[in-house]
VOPAGU-2260 file (C-alpha; in pm, 1 decimal, decimal comma):
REM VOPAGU-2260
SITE   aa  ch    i         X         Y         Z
SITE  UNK   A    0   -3532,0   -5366,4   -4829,6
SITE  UNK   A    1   -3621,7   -5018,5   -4868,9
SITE  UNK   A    2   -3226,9   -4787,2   -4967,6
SITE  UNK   A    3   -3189,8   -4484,1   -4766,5
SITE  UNK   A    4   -3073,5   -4210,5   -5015,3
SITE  UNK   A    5   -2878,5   -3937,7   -4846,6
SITE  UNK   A    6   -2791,4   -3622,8   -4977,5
SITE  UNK   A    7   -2466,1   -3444,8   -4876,5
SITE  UNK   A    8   -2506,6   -3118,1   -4944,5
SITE  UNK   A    9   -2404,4   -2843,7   -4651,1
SITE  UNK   A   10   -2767,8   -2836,6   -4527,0
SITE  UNK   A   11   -2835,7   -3165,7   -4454,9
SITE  UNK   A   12   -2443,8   -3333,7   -4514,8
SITE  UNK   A   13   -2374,6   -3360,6   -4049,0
SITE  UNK   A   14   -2737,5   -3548,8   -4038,3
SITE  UNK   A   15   -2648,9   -3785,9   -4338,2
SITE  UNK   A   16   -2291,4   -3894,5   -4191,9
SITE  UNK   A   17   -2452,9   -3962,7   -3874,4
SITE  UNK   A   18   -2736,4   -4158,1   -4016,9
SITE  UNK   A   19   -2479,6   -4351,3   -4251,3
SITE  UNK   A   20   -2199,1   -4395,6   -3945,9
SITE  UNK   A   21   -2509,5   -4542,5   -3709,7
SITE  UNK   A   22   -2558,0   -4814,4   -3990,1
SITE  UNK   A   23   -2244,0   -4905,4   -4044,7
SITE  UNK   A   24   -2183,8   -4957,2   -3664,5
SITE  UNK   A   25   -2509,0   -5201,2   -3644,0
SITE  UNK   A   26   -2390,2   -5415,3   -3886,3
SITE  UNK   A   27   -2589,7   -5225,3   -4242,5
SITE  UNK   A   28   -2426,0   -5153,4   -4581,3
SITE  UNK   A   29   -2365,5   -4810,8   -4709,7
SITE  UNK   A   30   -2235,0   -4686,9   -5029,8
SITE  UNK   A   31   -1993,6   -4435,1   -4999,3
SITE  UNK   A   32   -1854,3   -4180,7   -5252,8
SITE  UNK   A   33   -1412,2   -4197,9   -5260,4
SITE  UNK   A   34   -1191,9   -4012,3   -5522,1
SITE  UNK   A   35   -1150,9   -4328,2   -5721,0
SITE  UNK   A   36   -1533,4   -4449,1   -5711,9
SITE  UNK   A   37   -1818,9   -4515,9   -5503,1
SITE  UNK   A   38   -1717,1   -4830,1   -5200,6
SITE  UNK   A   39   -1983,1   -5059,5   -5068,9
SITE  UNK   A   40   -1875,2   -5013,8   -4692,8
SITE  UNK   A   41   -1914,7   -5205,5   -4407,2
SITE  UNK   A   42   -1738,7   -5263,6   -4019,7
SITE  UNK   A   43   -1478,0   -5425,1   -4100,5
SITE  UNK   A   44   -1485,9   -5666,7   -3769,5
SITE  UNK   A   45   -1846,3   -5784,2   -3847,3
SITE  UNK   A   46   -1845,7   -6049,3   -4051,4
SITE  UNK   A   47   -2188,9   -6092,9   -4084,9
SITE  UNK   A   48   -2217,9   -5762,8   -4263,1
SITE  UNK   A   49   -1880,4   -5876,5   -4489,1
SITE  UNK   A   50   -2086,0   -6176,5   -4598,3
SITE  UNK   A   51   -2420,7   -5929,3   -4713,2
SITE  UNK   A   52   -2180,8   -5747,2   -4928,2
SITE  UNK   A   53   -2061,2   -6046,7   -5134,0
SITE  UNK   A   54   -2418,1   -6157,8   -5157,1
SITE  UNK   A   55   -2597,4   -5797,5   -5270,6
SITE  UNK   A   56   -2243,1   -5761,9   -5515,5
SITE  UNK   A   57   -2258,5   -6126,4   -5677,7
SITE  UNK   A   58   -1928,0   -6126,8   -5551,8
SITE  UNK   A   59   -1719,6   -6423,2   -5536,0
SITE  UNK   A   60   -1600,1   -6509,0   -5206,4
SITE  UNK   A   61   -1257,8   -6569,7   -5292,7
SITE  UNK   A   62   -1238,8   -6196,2   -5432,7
SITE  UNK   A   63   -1020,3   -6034,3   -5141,4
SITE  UNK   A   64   -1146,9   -5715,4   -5010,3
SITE  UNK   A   65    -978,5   -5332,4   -4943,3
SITE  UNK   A   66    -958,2   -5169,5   -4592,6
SITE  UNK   A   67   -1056,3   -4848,3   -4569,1
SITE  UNK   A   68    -890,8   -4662,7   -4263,3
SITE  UNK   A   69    -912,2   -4302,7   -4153,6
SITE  UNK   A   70    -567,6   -4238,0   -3956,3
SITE  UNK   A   71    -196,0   -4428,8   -3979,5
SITE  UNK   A   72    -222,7   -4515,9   -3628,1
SITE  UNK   A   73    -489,1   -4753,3   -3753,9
SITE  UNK   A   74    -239,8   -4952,9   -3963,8
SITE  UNK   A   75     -72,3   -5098,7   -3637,9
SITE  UNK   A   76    -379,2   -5274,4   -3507,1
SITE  UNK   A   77    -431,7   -5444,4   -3913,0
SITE  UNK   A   78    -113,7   -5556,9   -3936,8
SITE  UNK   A   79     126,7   -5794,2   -3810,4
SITE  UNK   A   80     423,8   -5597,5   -3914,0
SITE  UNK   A   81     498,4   -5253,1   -4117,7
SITE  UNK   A   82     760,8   -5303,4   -4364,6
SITE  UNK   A   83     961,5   -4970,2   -4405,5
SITE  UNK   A   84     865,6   -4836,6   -4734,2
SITE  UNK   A   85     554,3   -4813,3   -4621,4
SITE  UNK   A   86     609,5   -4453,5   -4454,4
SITE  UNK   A   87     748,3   -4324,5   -4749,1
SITE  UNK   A   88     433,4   -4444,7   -4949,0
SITE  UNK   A   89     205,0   -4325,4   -4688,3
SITE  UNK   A   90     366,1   -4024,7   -4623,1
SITE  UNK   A   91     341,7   -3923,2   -5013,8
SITE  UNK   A   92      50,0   -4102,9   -5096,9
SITE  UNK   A   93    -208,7   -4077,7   -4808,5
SITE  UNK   A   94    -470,5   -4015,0   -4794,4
SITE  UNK   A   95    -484,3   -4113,1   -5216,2
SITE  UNK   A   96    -578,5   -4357,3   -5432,7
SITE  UNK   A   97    -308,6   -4600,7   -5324,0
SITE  UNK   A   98    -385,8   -4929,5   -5150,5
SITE  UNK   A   99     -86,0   -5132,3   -4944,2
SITE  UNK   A  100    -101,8   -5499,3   -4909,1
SITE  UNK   A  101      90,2   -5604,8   -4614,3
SITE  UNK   A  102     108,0   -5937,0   -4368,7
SITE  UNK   A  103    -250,4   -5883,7   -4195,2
SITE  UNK   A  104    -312,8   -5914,3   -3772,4
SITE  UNK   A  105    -532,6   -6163,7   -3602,7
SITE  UNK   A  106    -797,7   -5908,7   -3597,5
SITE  UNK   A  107    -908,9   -5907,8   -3956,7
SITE  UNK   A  108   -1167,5   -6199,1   -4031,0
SITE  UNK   A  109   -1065,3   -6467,3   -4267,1
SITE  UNK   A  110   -1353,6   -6331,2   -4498,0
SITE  UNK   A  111   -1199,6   -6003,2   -4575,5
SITE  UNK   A  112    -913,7   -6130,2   -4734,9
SITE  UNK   A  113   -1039,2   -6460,2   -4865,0
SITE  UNK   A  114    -836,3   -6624,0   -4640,4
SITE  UNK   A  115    -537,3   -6507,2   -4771,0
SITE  UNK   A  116    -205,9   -6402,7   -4520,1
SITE  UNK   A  117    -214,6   -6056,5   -4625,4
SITE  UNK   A  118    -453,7   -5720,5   -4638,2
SITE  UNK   A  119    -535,0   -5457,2   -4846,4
SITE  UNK   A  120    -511,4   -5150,2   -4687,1
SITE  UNK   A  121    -572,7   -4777,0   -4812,3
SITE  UNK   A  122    -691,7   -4393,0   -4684,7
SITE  UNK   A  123    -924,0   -4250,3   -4901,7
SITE  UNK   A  124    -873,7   -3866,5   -4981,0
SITE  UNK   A  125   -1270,8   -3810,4   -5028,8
SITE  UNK   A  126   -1427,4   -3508,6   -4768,6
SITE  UNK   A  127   -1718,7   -3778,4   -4697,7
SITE  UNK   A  128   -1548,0   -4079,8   -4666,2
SITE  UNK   A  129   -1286,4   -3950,6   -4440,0
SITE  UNK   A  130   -1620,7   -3793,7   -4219,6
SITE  UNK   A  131   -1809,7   -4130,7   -4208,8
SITE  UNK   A  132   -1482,0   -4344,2   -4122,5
SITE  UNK   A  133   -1430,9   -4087,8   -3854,4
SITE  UNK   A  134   -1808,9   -4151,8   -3701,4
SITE  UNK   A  135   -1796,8   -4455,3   -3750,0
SITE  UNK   A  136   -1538,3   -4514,6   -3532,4
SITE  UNK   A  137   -1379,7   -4835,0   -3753,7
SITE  UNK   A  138   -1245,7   -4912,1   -3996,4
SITE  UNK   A  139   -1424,2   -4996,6   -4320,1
SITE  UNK   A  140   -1399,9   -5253,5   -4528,3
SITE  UNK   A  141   -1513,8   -5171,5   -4918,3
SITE  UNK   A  142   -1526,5   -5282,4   -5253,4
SITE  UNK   A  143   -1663,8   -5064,4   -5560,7
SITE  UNK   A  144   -2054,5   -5049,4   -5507,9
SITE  UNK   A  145   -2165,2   -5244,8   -5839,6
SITE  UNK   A  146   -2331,0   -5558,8   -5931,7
SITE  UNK   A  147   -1979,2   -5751,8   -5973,3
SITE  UNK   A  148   -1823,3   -5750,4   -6314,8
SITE  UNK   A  149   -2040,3   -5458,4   -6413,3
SITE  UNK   A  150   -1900,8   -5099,1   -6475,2
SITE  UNK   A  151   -1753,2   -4922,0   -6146,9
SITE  UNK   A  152   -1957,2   -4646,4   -6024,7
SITE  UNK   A  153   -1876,7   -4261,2   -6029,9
SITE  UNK   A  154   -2178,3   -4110,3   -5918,3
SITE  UNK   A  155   -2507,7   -4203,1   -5623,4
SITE  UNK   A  156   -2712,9   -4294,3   -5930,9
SITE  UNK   A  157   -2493,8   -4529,6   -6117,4
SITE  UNK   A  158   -2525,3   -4703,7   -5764,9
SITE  UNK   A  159   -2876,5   -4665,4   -5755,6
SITE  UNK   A  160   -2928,2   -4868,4   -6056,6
SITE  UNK   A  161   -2716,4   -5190,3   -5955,3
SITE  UNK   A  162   -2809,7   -5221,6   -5600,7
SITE  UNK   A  163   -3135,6   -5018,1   -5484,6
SITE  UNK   A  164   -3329,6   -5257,1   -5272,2
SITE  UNK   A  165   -3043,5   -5440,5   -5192,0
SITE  UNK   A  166   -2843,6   -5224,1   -4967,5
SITE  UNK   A  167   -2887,7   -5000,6   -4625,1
SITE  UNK   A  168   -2778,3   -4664,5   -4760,2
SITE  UNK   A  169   -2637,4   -4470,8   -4987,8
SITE  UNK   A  170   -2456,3   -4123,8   -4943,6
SITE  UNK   A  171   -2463,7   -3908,9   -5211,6
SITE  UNK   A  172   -2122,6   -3730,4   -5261,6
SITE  UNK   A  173   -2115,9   -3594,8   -5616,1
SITE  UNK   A  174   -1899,6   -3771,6   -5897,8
SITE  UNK   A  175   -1593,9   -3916,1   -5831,2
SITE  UNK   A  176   -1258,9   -3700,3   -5965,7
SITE  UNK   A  177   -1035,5   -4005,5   -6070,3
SITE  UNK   A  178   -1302,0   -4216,3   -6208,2
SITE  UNK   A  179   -1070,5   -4508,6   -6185,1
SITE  UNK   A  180    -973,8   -4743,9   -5871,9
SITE  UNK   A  181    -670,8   -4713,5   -5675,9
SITE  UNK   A  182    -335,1   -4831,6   -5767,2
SITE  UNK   A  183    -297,3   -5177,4   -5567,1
SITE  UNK   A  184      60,1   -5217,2   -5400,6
SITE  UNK   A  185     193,2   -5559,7   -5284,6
SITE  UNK   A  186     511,0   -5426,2   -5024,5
SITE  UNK   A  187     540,2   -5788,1   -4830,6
SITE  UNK   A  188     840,9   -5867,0   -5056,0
SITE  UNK   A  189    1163,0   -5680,9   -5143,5
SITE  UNK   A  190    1031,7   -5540,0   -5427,4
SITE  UNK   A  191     698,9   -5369,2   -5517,8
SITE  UNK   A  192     478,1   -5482,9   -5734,0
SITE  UNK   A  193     133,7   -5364,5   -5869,8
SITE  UNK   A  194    -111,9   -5548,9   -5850,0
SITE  UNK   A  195    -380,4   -5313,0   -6028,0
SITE  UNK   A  196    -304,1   -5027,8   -6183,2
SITE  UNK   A  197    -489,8   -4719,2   -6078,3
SITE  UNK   A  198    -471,5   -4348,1   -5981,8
SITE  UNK   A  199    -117,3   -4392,4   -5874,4
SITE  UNK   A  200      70,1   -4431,9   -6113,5
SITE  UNK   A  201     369,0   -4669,0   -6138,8
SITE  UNK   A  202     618,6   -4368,9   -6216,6
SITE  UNK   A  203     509,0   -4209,6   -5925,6
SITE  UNK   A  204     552,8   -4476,6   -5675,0
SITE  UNK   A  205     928,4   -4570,3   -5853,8
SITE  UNK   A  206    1027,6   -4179,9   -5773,0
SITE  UNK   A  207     976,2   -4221,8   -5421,1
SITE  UNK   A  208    1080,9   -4545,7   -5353,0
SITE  UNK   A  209    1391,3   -4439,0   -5536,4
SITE  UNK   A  210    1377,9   -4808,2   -5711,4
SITE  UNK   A  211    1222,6   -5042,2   -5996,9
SITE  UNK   A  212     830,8   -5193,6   -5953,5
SITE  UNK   A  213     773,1   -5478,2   -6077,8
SITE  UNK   A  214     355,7   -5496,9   -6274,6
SITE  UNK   A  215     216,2   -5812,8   -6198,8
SITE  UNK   A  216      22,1   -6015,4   -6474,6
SITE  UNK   A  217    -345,6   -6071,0   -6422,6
SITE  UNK   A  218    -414,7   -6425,1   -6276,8
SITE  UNK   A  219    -665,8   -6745,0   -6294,8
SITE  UNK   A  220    -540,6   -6857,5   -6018,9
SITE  UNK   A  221    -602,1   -6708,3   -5688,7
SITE  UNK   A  222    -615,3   -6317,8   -5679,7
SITE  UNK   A  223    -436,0   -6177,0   -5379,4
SITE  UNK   A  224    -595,4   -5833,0   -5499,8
SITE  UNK   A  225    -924,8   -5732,6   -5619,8
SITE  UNK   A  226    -882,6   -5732,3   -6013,2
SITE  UNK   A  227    -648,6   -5972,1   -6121,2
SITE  UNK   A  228    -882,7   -6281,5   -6171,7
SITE  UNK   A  229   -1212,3   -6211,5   -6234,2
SITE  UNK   A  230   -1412,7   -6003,4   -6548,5
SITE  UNK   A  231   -1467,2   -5689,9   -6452,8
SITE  UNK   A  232   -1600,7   -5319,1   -6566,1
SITE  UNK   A  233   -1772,5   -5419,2   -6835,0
SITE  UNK   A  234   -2101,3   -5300,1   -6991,4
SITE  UNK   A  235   -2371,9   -5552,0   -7136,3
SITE  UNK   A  236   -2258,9   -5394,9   -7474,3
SITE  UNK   A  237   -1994,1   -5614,5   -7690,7
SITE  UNK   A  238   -1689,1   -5382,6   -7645,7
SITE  UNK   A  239   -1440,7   -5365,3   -7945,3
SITE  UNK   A  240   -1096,8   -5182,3   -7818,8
SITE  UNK   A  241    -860,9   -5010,7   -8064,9
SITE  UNK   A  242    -550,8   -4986,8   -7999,3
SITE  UNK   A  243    -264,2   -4761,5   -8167,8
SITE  UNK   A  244    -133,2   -4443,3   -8340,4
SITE  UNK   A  245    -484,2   -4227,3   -8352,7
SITE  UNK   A  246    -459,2   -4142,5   -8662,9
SITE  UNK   A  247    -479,4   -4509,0   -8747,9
SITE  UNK   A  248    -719,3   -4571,5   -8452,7
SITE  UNK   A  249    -955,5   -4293,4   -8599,8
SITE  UNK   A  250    -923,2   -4433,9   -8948,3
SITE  UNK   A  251   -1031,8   -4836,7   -8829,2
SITE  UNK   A  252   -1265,8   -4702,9   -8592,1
SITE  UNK   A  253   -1464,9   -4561,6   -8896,0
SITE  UNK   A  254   -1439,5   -4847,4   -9074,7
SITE  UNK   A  255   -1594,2   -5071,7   -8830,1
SITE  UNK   A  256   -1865,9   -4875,1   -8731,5
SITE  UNK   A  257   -1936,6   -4821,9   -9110,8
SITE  UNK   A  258   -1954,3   -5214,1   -9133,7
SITE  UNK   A  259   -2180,8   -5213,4   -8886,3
SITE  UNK   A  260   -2392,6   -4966,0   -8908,9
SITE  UNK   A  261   -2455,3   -5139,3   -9279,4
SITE  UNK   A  262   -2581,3   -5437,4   -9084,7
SITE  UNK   A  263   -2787,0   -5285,0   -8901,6
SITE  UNK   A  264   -2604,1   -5326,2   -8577,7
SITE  UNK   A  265   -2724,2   -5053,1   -8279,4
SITE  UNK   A  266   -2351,4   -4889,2   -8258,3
SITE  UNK   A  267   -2187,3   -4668,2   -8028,9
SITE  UNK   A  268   -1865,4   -4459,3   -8003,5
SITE  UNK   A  269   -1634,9   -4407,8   -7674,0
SITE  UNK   A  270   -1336,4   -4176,0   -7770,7
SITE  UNK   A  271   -1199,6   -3819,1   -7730,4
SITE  UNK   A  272   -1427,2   -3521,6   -7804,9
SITE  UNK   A  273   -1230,9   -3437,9   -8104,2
SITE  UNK   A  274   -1311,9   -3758,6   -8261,0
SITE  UNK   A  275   -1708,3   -3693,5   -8277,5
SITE  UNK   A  276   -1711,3   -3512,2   -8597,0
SITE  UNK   A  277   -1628,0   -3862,2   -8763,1
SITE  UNK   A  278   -1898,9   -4039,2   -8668,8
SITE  UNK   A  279   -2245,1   -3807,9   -8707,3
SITE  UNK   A  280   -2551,5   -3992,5   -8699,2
SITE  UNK   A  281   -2407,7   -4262,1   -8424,1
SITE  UNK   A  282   -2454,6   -4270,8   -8056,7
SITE  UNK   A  283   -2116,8   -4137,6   -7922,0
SITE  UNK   A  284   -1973,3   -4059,5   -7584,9
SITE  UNK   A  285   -1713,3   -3846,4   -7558,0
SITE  UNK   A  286   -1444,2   -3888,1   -7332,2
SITE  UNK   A  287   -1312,0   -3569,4   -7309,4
SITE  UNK   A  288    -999,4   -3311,0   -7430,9
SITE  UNK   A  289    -731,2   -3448,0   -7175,5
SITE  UNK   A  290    -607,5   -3751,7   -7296,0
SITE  UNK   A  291    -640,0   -4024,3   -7046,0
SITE  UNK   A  292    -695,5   -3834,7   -6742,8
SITE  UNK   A  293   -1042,1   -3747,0   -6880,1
SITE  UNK   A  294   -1088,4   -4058,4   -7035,8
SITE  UNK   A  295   -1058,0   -4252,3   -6679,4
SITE  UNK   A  296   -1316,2   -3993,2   -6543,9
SITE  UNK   A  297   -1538,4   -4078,4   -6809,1
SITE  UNK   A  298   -1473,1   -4430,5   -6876,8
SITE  UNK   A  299   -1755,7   -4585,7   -6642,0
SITE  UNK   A  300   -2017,1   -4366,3   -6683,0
SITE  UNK   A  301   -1947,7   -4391,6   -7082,9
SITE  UNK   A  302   -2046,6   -4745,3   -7054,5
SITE  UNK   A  303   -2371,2   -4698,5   -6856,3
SITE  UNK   A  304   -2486,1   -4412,2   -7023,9
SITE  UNK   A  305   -2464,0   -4618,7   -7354,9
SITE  UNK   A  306   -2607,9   -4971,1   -7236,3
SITE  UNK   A  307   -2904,2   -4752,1   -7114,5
SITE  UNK   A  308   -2942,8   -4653,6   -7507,1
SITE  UNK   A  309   -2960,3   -5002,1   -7630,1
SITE  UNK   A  310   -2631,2   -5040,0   -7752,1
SITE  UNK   A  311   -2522,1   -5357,8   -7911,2
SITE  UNK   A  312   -2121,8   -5237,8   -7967,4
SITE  UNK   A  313   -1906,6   -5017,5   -7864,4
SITE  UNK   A  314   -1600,3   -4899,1   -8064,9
SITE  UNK   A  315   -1409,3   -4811,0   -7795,5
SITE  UNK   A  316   -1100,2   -4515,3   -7882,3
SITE  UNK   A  317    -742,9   -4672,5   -7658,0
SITE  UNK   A  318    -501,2   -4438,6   -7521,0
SITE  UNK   A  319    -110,9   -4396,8   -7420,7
SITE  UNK   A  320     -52,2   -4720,1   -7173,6
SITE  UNK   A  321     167,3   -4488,6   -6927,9
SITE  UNK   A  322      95,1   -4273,2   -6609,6
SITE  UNK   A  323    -288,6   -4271,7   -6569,2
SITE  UNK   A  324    -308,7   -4436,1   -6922,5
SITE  UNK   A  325    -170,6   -4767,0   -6740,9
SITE  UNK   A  326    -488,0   -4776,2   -6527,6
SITE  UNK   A  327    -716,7   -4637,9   -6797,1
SITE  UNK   A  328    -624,5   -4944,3   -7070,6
SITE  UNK   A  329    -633,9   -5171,5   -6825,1
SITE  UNK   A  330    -975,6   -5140,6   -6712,4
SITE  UNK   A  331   -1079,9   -5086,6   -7119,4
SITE  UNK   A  332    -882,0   -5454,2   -7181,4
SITE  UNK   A  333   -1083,1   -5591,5   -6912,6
SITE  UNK   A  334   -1440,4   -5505,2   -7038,8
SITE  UNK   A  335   -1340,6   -5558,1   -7441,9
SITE  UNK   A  336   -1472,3   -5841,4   -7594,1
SITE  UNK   A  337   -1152,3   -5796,8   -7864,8
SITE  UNK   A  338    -886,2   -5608,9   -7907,9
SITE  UNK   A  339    -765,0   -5441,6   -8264,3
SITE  UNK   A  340    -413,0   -5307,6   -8308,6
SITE  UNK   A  341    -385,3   -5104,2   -8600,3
């Protein structure tokens, strides 16, 4: 299978929707750029093209799937019933990086959801996805558009690498600005709970629900959202994760790479730009001057960029577990091999 590439740019960007929105109604695959990261899409009533995304992905089948919708008025034909905090959510939240699982309609095959009673549901706040669910004329079903259990991607070429040859199309938006998935939202119950973490952040959601969230704990069992059962973002690289005060963190993280390094282990560094000074002579990624918002930006594309180099380990710097830090550690737990709390 030859992958259409299409570039977005304001020359050619009408021409490229079009091309992508035609595929998607016949039944292709297209990657699509979001604010969280890049979405394998496809119609979300054809299940023939739902089952070609599980099989270019690796994806297990019993890995449900997220709904990507362009309008509210959607929401009534994918559901069998709105609960009421959804309105607040939506109303604050959408289009964002905030998914809603809720008691799904008829109308959604079995395979979406892995057979499960309820759908994930979210409107992405990306210029190009918004255009290409609009031409498309349905909604879109999409998970991240990556080999499964490798590193989400942020950018056309990170997607290029995992799954040229295997897929339709893929539209070129730029890198994502979150970096990180969205925030998944179980609202079927009385109280909210998350699911995943992601680029709403549990604070948030409390302050407009007026009311506690519950965090659910990742599961072996079956996952009612993508991200609680299986491995996931991780590089080929062993991944070492240090946790702590960063002081501390600084101090072990030089230790370890020292040890190494000494035998003669291929080594390199993830942490925040003000870190690098510590560790001259070793491959290191920076993950930027703002904490953990730059961090998730980074996160994904720090992991590709050093597998490409050969990398045996990374020492990978953690960060505050609040706010976007919640999201951020929890796809950095996921893809470590072993933790370290200093």
């Amino acid at each position: 299978m030859k992958t259409l590439f299409l570039k977005t740019s304001t020359v050619n960007r009408r021409q490229s929707i079009a091309i992508a929105s035609q595929l998607i109604r016949e039944g292709k695959l297209v990657a699509f750029p979001t604010e969280t990261v890049y979405g394998l899409g496809a119609n979300v009533y054809n299940t023939h093209a739902i089952r070609n995304i599980f099989r270019a992905k690796g994806r297990p089948q019993d890995n449900p799937l997220i709904v990507h919708i362009r309008s509210i008025d959607q929401v009534a034909l994918l559901v069998r019933s709105i609960p009421i905090m959804f309105f607040a959510l939506a109303k604050r939240f959408f289009p964002g990086p905030l998914t809603l699982v809720m008691k799904k309609s008829t109308i959604i095959p079995d395979i979406v959801t892995a057979g499960l009673s309820t759908v994930a549901i979210r409107m992405p706040d990306h210029p190009i996805a918004r255009q290409l669910l609009k031409h498309s004329g349905v909604p879109i079903v999409a998970p991240s558009a990556n080999l499964s259990g490798k590193p989400s991607p942020t950018s056309a070429e990170h997607v290029r690498d995992d799954l040229d040859g295997k897929i339709d199309a893929i539209l070129d938006g730029g890198r994502c600005k979150i970096g990180v998935e969205s925030t998944v939202l179980d609202i079927t119950h009385g109280i909210p709970v998350i699911l995943r973490p992601g680029g709403v952040t549990r604070e948030e959601i409390e302050d407009v629900l007026q009311c506690r969230v519950r965090v659910a704990r990742t599961t072996q069992k079956r996952p009612s959202s993508p991200g609680m059962k299986y491995t996931h973002y991780a590089p080929d690289a062993e991944v070492i994760l240090f946790e702590g005060e960063r002081p501390a963190v600084l101090h072990a993280m030089k230790q370890a790479a020292f040890r190494l390094k000494k035998k003669h282990v291929v080594v390199g560094i993830m942490a925040s730009a003000d870190f690098e000074c510590s560790f001259k002579g070793l491959n290191f990624f920076s993950l930027g001057k703002s904490g953990a918002f730059s961090a998730a930006q980074l996160l994904y594309d720090g992991f590709r960029t050093l597998d490409r180099k050969g990398i045996s380990v990374i020492l990978c710097q953690g960060f505050t577990d609040t706010h976007i830090g919640s999201a951020l550690m929890n796809r950095m737990r996921k893809a470590a091999w072993r933790r370290i709390r200093v």
